[in-house]
BADREN-30959 format. One record per atom (N, C-alpha, C): residue number from 1; residue in three letters; atom name; x, y, z. Coordinates in pm, 1 decimal, always signed. Example, Ala and Ser with C-alpha at 12.3 -4.5 7.8 and 13.67 -1.06 7.14 Angstrom:
! BADREN-30959
n,res,atom,c1,c2,c3
1,ALA,N,+1319.0,-569.0,+780.0
1,ALA,CA,+1230.0,-450.0,+780.0
1,ALA,C,+1320.0,-330.0,+780.0
2,SER,N,+1285.0,-225.0,+708.0
2,SER,CA,+1367.0,-106.0,+714.0
2,SER,C,+1290.0,+3.0,+787.0
END
This chain:
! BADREN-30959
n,res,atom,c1,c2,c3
1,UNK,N,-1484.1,+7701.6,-9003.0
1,UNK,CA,-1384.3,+7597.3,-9018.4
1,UNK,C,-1307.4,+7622.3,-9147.8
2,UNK,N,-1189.2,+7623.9,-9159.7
2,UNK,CA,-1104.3,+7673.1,-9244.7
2,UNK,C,-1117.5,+7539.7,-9334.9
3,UNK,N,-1037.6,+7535.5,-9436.0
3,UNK,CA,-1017.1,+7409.1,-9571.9
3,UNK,C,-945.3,+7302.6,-9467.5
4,UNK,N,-819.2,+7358.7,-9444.9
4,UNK,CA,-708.1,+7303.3,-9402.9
4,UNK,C,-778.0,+7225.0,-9243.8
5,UNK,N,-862.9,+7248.4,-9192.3
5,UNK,CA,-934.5,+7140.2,-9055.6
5,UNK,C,-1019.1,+7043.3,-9114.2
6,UNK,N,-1117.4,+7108.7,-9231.6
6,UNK,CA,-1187.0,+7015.8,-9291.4
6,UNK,C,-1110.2,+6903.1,-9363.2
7,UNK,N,-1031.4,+6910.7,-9417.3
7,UNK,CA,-964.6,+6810.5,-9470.2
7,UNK,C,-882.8,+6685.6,-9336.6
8,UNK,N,-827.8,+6796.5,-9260.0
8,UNK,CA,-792.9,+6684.6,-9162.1
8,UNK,C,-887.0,+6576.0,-9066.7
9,UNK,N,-1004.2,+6667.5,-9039.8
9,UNK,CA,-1123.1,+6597.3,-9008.0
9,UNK,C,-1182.8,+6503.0,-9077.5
10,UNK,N,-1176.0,+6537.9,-9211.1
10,UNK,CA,-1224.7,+6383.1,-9356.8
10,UNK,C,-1125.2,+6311.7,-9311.0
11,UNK,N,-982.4,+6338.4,-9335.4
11,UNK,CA,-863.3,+6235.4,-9337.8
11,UNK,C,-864.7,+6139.9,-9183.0
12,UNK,N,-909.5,+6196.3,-9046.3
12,UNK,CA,-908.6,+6104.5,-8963.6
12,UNK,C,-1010.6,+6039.1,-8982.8
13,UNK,N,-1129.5,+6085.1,-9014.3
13,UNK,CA,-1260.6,+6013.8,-9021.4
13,UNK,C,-1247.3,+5902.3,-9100.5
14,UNK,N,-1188.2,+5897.1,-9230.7
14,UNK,CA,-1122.9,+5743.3,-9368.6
14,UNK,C,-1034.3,+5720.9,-9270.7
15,UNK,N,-961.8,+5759.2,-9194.2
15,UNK,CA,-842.0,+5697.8,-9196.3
15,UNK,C,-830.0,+5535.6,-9123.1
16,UNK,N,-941.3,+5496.1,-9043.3
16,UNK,CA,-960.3,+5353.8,-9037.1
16,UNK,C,-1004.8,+5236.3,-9115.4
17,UNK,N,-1080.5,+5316.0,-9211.9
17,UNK,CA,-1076.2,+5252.4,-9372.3
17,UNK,C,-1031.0,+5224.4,-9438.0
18,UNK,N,-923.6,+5343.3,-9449.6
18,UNK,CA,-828.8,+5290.8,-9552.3
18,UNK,C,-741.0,+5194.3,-9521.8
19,UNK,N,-701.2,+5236.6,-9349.7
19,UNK,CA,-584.2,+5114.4,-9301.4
19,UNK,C,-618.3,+5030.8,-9346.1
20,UNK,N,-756.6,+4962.8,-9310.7
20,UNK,CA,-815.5,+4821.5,-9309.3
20,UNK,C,-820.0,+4773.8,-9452.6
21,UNK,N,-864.1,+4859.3,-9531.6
21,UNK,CA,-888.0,+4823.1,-9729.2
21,UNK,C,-706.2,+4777.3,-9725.0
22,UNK,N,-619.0,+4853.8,-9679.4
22,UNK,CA,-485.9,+4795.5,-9751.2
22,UNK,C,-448.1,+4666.8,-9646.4
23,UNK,N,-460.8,+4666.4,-9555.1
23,UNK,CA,-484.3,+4515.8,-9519.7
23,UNK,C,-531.5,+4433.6,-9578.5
24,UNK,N,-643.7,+4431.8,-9560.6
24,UNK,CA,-772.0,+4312.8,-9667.7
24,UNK,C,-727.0,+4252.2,-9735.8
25,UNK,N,-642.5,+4392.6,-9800.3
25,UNK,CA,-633.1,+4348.9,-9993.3
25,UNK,C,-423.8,+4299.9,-9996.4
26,UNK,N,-390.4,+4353.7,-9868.3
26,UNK,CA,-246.1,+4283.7,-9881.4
26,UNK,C,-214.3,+4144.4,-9821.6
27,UNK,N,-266.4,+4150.9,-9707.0
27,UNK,CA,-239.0,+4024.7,-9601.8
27,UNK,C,-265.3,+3892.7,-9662.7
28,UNK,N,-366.2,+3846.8,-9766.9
28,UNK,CA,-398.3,+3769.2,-9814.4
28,UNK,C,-287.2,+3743.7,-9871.7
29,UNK,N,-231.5,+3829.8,-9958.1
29,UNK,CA,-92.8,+3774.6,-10077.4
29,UNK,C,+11.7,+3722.3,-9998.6
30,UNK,N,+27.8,+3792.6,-9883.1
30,UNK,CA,+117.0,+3795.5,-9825.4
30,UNK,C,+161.0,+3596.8,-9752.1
31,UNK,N,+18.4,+3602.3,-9687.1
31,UNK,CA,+0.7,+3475.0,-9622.3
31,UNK,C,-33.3,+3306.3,-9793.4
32,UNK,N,-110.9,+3350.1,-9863.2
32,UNK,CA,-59.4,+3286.9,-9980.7
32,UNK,C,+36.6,+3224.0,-10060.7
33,UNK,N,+158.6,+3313.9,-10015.9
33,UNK,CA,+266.1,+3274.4,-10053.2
33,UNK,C,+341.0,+3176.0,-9911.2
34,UNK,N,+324.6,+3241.0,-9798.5
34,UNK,CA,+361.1,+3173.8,-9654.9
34,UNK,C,+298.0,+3035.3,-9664.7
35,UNK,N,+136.6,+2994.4,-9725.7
35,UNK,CA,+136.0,+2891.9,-9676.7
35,UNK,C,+124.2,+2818.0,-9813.2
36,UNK,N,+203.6,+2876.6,-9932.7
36,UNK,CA,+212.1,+2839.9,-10045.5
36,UNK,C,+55.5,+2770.2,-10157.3
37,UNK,N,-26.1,+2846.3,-10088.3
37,UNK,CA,-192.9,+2868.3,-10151.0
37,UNK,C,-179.7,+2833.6,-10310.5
38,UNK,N,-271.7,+2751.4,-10377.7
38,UNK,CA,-260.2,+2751.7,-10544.2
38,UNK,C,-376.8,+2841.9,-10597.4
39,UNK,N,-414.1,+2903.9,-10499.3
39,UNK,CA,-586.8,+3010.9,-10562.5
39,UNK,C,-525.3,+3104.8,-10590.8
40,UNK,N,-590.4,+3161.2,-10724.9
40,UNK,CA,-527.4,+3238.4,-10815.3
40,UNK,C,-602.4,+3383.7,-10739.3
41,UNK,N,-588.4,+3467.3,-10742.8
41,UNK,CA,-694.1,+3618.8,-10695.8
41,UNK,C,-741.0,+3644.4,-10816.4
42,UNK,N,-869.1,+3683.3,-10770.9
42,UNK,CA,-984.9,+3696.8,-10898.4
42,UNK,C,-952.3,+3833.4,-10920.0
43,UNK,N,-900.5,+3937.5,-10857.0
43,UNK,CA,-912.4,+4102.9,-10930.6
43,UNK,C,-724.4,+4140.8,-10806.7
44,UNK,N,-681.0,+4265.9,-10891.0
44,UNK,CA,-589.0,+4285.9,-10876.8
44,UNK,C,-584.0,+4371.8,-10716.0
45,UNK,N,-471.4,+4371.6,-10612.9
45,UNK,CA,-482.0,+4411.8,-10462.2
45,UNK,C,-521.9,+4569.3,-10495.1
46,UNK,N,-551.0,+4659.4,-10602.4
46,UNK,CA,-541.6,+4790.7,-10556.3
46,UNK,C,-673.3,+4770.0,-10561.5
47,UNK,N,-755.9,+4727.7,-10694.8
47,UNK,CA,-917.2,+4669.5,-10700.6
47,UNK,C,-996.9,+4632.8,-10582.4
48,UNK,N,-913.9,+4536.4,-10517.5
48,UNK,CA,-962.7,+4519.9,-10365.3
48,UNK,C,-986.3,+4592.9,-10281.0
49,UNK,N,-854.7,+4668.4,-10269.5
49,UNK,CA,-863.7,+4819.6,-10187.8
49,UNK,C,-938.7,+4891.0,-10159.9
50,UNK,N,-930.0,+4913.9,-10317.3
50,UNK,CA,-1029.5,+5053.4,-10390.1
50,UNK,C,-1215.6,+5017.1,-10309.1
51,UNK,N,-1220.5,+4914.8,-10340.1
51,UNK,CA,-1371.5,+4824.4,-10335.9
51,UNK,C,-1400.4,+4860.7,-10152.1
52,UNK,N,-1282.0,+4795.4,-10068.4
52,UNK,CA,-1282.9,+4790.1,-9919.5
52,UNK,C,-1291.0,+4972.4,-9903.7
53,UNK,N,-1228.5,+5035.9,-9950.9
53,UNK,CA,-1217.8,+5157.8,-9898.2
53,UNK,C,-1376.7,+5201.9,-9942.0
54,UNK,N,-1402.2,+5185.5,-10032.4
54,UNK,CA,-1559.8,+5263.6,-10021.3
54,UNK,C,-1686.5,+5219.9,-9960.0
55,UNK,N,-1612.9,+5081.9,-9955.6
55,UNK,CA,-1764.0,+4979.9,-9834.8
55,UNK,C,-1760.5,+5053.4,-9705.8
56,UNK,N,-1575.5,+5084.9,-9656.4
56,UNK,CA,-1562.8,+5135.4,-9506.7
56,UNK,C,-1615.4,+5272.3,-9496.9
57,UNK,N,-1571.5,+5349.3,-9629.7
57,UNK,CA,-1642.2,+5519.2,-9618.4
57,UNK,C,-1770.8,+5510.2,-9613.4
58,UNK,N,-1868.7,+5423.0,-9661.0
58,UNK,CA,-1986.2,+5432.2,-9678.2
58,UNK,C,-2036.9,+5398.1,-9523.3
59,UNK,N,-1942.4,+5263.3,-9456.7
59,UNK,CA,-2005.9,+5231.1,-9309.9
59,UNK,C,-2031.8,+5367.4,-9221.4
60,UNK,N,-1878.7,+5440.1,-9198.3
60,UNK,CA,-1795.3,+5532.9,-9142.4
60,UNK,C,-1929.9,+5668.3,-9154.7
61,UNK,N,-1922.6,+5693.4,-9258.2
61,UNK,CA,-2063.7,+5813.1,-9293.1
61,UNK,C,-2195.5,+5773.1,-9232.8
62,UNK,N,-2237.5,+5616.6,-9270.5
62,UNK,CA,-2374.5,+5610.4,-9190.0
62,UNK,C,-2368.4,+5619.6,-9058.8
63,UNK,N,-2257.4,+5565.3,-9014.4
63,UNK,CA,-2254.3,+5563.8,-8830.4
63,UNK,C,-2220.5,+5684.4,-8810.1
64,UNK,N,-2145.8,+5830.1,-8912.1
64,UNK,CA,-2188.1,+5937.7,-8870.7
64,UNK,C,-2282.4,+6011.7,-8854.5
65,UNK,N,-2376.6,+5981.6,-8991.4
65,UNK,CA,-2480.2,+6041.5,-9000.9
65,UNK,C,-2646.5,+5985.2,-8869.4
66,UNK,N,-2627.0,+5838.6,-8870.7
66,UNK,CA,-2687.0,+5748.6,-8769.4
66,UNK,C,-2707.1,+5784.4,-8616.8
67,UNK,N,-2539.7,+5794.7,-8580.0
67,UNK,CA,-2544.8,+5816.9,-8437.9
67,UNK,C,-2494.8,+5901.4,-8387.1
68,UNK,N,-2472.3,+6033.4,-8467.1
68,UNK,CA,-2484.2,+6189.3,-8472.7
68,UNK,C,-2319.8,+6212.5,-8407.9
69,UNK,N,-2226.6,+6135.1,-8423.2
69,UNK,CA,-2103.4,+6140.1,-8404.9
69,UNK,C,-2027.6,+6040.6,-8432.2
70,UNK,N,-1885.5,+6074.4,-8476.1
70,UNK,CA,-1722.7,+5959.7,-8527.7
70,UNK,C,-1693.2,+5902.4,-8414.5
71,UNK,N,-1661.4,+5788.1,-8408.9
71,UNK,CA,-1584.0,+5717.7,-8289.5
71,UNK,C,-1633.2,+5654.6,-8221.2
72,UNK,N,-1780.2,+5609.3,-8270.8
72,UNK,CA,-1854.8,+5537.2,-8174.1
72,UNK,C,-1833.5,+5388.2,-8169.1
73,UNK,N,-1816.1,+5288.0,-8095.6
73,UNK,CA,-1775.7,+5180.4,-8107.1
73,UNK,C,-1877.4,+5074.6,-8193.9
74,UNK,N,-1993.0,+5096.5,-8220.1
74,UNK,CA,-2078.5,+5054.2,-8269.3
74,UNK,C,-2078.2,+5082.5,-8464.4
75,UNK,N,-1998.3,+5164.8,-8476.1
75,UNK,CA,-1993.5,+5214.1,-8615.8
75,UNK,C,-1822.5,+5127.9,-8656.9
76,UNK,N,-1710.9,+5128.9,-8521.3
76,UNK,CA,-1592.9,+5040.7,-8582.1
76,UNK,C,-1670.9,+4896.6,-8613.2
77,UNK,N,-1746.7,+4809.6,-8539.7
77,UNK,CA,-1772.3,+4703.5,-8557.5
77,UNK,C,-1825.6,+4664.5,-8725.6
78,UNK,N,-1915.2,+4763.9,-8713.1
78,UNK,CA,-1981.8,+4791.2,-8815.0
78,UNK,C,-1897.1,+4790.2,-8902.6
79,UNK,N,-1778.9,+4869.3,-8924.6
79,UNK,CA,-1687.4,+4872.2,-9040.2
79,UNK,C,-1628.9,+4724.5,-9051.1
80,UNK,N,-1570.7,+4665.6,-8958.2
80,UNK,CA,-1512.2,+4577.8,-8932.5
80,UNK,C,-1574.8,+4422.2,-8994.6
81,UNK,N,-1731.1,+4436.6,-8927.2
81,UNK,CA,-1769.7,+4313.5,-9015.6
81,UNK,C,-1796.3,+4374.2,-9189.7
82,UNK,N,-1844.5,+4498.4,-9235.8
82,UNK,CA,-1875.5,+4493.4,-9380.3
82,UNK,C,-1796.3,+4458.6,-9474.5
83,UNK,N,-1651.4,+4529.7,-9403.1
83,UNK,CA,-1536.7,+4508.2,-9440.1
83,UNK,C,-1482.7,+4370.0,-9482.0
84,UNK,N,-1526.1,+4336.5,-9371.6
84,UNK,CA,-1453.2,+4140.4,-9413.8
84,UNK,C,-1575.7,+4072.5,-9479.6
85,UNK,N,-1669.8,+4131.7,-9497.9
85,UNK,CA,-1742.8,+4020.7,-9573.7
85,UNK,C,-1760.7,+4105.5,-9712.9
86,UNK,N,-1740.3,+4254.3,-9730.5
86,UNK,CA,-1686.4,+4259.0,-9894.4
86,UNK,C,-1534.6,+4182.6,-9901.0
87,UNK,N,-1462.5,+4157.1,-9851.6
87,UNK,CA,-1330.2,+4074.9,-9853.2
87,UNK,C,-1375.0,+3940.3,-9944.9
88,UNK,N,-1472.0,+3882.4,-9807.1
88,UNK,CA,-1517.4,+3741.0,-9837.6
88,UNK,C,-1549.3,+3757.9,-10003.1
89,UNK,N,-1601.5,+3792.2,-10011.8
89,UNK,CA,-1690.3,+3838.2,-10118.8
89,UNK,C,-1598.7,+3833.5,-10255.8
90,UNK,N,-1510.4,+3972.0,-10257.8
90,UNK,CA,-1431.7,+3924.3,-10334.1
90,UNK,C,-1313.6,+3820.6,-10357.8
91,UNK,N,-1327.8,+3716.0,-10260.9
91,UNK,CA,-1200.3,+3661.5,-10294.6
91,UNK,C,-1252.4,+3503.8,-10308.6
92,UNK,N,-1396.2,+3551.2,-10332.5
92,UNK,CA,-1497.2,+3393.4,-10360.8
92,UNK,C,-1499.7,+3305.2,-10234.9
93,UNK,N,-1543.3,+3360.1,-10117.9
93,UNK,CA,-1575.1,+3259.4,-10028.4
93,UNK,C,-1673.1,+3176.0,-10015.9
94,UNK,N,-1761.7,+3229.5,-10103.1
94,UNK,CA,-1889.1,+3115.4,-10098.2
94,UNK,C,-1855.2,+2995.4,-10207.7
95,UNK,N,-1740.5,+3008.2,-10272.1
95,UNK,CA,-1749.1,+2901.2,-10354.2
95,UNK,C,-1669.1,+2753.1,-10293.6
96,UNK,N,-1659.0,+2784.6,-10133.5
96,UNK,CA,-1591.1,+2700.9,-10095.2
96,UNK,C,-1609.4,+2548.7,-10017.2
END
């Protein structure tokens, strides 16, 4: 496998991670201002990101390493809930 496949193979493998980390960490501001929210954000949207993108790489790798292949529907879920509850997490949902 040459550099140039390996890299594209990492890049599809994050690449549902990352979508989702810049979601997470944008949609909130976005809708905040829509429904004119007074909660301040506790850490800045790239912080968020940054945080979502390595919860999802970390899901993404175990459900590779787990169930001996990418794409399994059991590993998106997986991303999907860790994802929103590091969200929760940072944006203080339990204090509510």
């Amino acid at each position: 496998m040459t550099a140039y496949l390996l890299a594209d193979h990492l890049l599809n493998l994050l690449a549902p991670a990352a979508l989702m980390a810049l979601l997470l960490a944008g949609l909130p501001r976005l809708f905040s201002e829509f429904f004119r929210s007074k909660q301040a954000f506790v850490q800045a949207w790239s912080v968020q990101a940054a945080i979502n993108l390595i919860v999802g790489t970390g899901v993404l790798t175990a459900g590779l390493v787990l169930l001996g292949r990418d794409g399994k529907m059991a590993t998106y879920v997986m991303l999907v809930l860790a994802m929103a509850f590091s969200q929760w997490c940072q944006l203080g949902g339990w204090k509510r």
